[in-house]
DOROGU-847426 format. One record per residue (C-alpha): residue number from 1; residue in one letter; x, y, z. Coordinates in steps of 0.001 Angstrom, whole numbers, always signed. Layout:
! residues N
+-----+----+---------+---------+---------+
!   i ! aa !      xx !      yy !      zz !
+-----+----+---------+---------+---------+
! NUM !  A !       X !       Y !       Z !
...
+-----+----+---------+---------+---------+
! end
This chain:
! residues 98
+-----+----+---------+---------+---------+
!   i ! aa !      xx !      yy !      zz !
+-----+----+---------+---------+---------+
!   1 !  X !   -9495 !  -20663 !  +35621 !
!   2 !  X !  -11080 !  -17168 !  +34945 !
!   3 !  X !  -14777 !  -17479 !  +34036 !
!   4 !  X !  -16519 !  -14022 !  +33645 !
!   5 !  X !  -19695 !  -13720 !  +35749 !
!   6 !  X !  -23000 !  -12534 !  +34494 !
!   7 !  X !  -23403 !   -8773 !  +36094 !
!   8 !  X !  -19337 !   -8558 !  +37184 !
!   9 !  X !  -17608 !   -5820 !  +35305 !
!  10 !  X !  -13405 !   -6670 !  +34784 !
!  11 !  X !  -11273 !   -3860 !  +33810 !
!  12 !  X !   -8597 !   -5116 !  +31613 !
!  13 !  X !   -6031 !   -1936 !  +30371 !
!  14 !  X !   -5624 !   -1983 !  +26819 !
!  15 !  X !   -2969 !     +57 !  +25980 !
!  16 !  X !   -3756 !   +2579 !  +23232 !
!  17 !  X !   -2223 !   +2053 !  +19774 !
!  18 !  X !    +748 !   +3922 !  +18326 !
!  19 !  X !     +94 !   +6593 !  +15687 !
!  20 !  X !    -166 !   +5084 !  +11608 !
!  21 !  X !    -165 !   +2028 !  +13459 !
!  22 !  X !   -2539 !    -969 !  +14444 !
!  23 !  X !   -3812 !   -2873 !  +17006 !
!  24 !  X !   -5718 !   -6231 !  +17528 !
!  25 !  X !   -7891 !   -7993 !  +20683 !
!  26 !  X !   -9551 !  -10822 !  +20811 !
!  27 !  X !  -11002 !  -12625 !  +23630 !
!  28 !  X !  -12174 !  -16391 !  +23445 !
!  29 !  X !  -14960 !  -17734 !  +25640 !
!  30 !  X !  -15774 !  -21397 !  +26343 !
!  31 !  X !  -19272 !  -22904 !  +26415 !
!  32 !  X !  -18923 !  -22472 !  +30121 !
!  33 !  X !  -17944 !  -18812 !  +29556 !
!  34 !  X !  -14343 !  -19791 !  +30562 !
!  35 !  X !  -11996 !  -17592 !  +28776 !
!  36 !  X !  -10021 !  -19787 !  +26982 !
!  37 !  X !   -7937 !  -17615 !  +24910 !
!  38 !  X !   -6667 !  -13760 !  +25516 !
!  39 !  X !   -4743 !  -12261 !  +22530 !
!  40 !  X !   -3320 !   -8603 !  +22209 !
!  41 !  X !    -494 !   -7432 !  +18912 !
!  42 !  X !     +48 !   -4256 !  +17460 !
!  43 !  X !   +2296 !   -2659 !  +14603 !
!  44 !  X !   +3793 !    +457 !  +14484 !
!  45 !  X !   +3310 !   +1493 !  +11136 !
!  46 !  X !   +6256 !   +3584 !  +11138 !
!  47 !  X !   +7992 !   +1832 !   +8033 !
!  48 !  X !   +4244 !   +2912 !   +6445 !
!  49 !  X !   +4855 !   +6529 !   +7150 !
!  50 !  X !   +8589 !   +6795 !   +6569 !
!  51 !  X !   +7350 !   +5501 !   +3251 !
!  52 !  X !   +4751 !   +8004 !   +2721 !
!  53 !  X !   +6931 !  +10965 !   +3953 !
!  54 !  X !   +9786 !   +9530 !   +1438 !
!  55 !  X !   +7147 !   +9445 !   -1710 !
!  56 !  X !   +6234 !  +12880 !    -682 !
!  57 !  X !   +9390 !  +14275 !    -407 !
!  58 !  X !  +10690 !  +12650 !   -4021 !
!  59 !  X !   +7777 !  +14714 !   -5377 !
!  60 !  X !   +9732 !  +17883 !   -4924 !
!  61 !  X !  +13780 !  +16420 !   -5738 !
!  62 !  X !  +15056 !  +17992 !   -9084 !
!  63 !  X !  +14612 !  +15867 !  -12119 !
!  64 !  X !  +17967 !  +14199 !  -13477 !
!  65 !  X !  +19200 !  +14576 !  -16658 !
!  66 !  X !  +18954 !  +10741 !  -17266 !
!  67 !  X !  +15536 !  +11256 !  -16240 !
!  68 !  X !  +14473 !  +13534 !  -18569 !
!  69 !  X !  +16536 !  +12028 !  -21377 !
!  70 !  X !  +14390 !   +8684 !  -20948 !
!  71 !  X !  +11506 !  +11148 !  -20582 !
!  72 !  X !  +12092 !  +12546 !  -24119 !
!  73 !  X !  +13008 !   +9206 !  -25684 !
!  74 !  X !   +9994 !   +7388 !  -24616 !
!  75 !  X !   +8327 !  +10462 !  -25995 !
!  76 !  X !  +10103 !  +10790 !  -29577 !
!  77 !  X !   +9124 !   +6877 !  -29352 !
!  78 !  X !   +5832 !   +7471 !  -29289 !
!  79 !  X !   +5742 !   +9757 !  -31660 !
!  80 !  X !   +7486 !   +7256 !  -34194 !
!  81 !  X !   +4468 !   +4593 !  -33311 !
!  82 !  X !   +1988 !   +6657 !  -34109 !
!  83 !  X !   +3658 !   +7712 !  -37087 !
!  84 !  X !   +4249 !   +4013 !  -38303 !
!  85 !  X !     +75 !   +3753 !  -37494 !
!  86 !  X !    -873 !   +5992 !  -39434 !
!  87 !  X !    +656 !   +5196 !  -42344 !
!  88 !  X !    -188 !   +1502 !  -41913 !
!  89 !  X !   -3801 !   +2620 !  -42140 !
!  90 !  X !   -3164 !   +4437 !  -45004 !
!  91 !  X !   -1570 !   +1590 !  -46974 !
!  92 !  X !   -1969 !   -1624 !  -45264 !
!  93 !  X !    -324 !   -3666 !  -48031 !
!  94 !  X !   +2809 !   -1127 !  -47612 !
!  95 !  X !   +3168 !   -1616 !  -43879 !
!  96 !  X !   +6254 !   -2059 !  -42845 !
!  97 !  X !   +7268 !   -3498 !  -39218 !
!  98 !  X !   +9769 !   -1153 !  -38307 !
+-----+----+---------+---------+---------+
! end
């Protein structure tokens, strides 16, 4: 049974955490001052930065042409909505759906 003592200094190595990752400690003490509970985890956080590194990196890959087909179509679409507004306000009793 470990039970700190008021004054007594314990050196317990922690080891440092890894870089983009985490670390947790927790210590639980008793009414007695009994440690009852000792607790130590830590993530890498490497999937995080391959992640980041990937979304970086896509920044600069070439555009497709399927890309920049559904680029223009969603654009021409928007266009045609506006379009269709427009002339809804003009004549509301003429507004057609399509």
């Amino acid at each position: 049974m470990a039970v700190p003592q008021q004054g007594a200094e314990y050196n317990l190595p922690i080891p440092t955490a890894p870089i983009f990752g985490g670390q947790t400690f927790a210590v639980s003490l008793g009414e007695s001052g009994e440690i009852t509970s000792l607790s130590y985890g830590k993530t890498s956080g490497l999937g995080s930065a391959l992640g980041a590194t990937n979304d970086v990196l896509g920044a600069f890959k070439p555009e497709t042409t399927a890309a920049k087909a559904s680029e223009v179509q969603a654009e021409a679409d928007l266009i045609a909505q506006q379009q269709r507004l427009i002339r809804c306000r003009l004549s509301p009793s003429q507004c057609a759906t399509k």
